[in-house]
C-alpha positions as CSV (number, residue, x, y, z in Angstrom):
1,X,-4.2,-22.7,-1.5
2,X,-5.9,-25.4,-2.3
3,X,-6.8,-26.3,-5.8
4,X,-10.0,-26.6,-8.2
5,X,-10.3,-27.5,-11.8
6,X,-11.8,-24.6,-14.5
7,X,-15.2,-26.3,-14.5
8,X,-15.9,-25.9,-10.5
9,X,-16.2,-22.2,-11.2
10,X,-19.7,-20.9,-11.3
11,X,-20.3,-19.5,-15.0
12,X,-20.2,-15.8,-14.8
13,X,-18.6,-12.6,-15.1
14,X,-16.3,-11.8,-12.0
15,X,-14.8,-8.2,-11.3
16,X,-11.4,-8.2,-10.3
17,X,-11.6,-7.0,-6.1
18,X,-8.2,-4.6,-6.2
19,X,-8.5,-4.3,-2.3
20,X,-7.4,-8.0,-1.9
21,X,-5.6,-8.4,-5.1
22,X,-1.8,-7.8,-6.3
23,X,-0.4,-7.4,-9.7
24,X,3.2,-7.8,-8.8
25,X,6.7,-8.2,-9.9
26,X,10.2,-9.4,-9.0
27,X,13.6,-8.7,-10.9
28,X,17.2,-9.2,-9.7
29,X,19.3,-6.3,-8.6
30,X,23.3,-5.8,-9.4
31,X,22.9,-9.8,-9.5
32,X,23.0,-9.8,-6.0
33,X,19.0,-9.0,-4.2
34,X,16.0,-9.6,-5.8
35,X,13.6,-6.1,-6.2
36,X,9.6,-6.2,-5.7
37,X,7.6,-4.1,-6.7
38,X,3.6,-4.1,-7.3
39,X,0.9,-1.5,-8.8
40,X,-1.5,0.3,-6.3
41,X,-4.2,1.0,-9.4
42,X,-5.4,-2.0,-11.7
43,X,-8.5,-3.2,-12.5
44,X,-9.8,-6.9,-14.2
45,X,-12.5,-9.4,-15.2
46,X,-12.7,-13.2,-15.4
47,X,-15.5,-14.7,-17.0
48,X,-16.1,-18.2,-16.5
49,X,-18.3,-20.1,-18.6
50,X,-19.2,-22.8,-21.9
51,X,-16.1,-22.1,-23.4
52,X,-13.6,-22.1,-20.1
53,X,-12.1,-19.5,-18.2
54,X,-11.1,-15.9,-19.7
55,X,-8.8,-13.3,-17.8
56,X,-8.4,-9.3,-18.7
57,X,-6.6,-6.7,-17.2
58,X,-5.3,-3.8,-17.0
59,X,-2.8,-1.6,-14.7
60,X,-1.9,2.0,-14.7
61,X,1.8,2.4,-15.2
62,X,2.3,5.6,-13.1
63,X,1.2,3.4,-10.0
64,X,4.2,1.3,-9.5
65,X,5.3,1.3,-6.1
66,X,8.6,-0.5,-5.3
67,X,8.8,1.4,-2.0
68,X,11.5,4.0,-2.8
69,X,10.1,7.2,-4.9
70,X,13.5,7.6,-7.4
71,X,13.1,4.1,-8.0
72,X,9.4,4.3,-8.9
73,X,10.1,7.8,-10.7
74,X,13.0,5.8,-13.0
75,X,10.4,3.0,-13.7
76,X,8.1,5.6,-14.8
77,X,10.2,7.3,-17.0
78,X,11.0,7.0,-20.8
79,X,13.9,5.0,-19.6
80,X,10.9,2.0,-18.4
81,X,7.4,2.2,-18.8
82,X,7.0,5.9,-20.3
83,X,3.9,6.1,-18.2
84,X,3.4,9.8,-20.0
85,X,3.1,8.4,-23.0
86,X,2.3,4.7,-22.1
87,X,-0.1,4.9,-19.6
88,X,-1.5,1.3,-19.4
89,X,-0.5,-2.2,-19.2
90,X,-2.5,-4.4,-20.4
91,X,-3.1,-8.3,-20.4
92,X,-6.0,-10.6,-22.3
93,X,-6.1,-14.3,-21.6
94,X,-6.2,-16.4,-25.3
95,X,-6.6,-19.6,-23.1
96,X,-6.6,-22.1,-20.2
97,X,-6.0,-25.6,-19.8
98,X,-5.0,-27.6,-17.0
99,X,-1.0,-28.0,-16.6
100,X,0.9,-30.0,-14.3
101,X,0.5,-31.3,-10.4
102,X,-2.8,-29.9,-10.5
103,X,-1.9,-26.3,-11.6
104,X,-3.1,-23.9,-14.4
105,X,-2.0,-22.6,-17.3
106,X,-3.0,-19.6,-19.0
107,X,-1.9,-18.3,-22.0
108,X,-2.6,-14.6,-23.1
109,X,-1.1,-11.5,-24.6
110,X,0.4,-9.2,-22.8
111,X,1.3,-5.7,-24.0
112,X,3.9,-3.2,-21.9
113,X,5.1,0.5,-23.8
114,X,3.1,-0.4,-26.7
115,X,4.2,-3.7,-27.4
116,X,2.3,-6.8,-27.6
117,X,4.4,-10.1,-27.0
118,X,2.6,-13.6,-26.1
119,X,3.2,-14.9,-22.0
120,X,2.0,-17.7,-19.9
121,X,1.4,-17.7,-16.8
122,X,1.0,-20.7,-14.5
123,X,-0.2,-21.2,-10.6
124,X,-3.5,-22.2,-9.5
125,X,-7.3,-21.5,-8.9
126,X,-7.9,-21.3,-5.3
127,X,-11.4,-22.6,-3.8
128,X,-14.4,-20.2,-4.3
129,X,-17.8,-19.6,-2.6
130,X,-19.5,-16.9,-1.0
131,X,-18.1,-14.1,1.5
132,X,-19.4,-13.0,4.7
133,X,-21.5,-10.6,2.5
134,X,-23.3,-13.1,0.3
135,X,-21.0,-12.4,-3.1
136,X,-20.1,-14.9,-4.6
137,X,-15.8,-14.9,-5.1
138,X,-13.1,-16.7,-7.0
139,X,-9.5,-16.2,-6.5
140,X,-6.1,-17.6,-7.9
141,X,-2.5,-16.5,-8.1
142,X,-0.1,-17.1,-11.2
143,X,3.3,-16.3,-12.2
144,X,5.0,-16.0,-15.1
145,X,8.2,-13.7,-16.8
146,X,9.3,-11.4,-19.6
147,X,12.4,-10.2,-20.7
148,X,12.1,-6.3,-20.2
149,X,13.9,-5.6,-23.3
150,X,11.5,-7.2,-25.6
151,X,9.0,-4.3,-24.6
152,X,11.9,-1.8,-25.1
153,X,12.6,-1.6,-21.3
154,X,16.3,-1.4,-22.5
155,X,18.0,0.8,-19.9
156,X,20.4,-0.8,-17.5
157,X,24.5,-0.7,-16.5
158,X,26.9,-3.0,-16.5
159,X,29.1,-2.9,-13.3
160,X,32.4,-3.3,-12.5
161,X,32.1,-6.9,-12.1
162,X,30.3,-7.9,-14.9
163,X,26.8,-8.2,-13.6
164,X,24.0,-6.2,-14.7
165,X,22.4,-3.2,-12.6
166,X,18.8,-4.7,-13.5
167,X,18.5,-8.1,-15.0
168,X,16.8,-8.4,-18.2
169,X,14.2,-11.2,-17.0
170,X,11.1,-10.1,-14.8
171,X,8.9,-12.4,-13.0
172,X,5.2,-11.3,-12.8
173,X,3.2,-12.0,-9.8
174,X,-0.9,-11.9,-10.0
175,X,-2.9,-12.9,-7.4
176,X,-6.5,-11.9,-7.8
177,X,-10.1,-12.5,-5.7
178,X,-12.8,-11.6,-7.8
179,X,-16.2,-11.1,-7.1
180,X,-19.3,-12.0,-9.4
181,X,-20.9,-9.0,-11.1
C-alpha cells in the first residue's frame, strides 16, 4: 500500500464499501496462538474536507465471526460484548495528523458494552481514484489496541501454568475502501 497525505483526498463524504472492507481483531490465546476474528455487519463514513479527515463507524456486535460458533456465541454473551443488550460498537474519529515514516494517526473515541474510552489508531491512507465504475474511492488500513477489561470484557481463566486463557490486550484491525456518496 502505498501512501498519500490527508490533503490528496478529494473533499467529500465517502461511504464505508463493507464488501471490500474488514473491521477486525487479534488477541492471544492461553499465551500460546494468536485468535482472529472480524464482524460480517458494519457500516461507516469518512468525510474529507477544510478541516482534515473524519472517520465513523459502527459494527453490530452479534456479527462476530471468529470461525468457531461457541466461540462467537461466548463473545456474544454477557460474559463479552452482551450483544442483547449492547448491540453496537461504535467508533468516531476526534482527529488526524500525520505520524511517523509516512503513516497516519487518528485519534477517536471508541465505545464497546456501553463504555466510551479514548484509542488511536495508526496505518496508512492507501492511493485513491476512480473504479472500473466511475466512483470515485479511498481506502486505508489502521491498527490499534484496547484492553478488554476497560470495557468490562472481564471474563477469562488462569491456567495451570500461569498464563491467561484470553489476554487482556486486543489489537484492532480496520481496513476500509470507501466510496464517495
Amino acid at each position: 500500500m502505498s501512501t498519500i497525505t490527508p490533503e490528496a483526498i478529494q473533499a467529500g463524504t465517502y461511504n464505508v464499501d463493507p464488501s471490500h472492507s474488514n473491521v477486525g481483531f487479534a488477541v492471544r490465546h492461553m499465551g500460546i496462538a494468536t485468535v482472529r476474528g472480524n464482524f460480517k455487519k458494519f457500516e461507516g463514513k469518512v468525510e474529507a474536507g477544510a478541516n482534515g479527515l473524519t472517520l465513523s463507524g459502527t459494527v453490530e456486535a452479534a456479527s462476530v465471526d471468529t470461525g468457531d460458533q461457541n466461540r462467537d456465541g461466548h463473545l456474544q454473551s454477557p460474559e463479552f460484548f452482551d450483544a442483547a443488550q449492547f448491540p453496537q460498537i461504535t467508533f468516531s474519529s476526534t482527529g488526524a495528523e500525520p505520524a511517523a515514516d509516512g503513516k497516519i494517526k487518528l485519534t477517536g473515541d471508541i465505545t464497546i458494552k456501553g463504555v466510551t474510552k479514548p484509542i488511536e489508531l495508526v496505518g496508512e491512507l492507501a492511493e485513491n481514484g476512480q473504479d472500473p465504475w466511475g466512483n470515485e474511492r479511498i481506502g486505508f488500513e489502521v491498527a490499534g489496541k484496547v484492553d478488554r477489561r476497560e470495557f468490562g470484557l472481564e471474563w477469562n481463566q488462569t491456567l495451570p501454568n500461569g498464563n491467561l486463557l484470553v489476554a487482556n490486550d486486543v489489537k484492532l484491525i480496520v481496513s476500509v475502501s470507501a466510496v464517495k456518496a
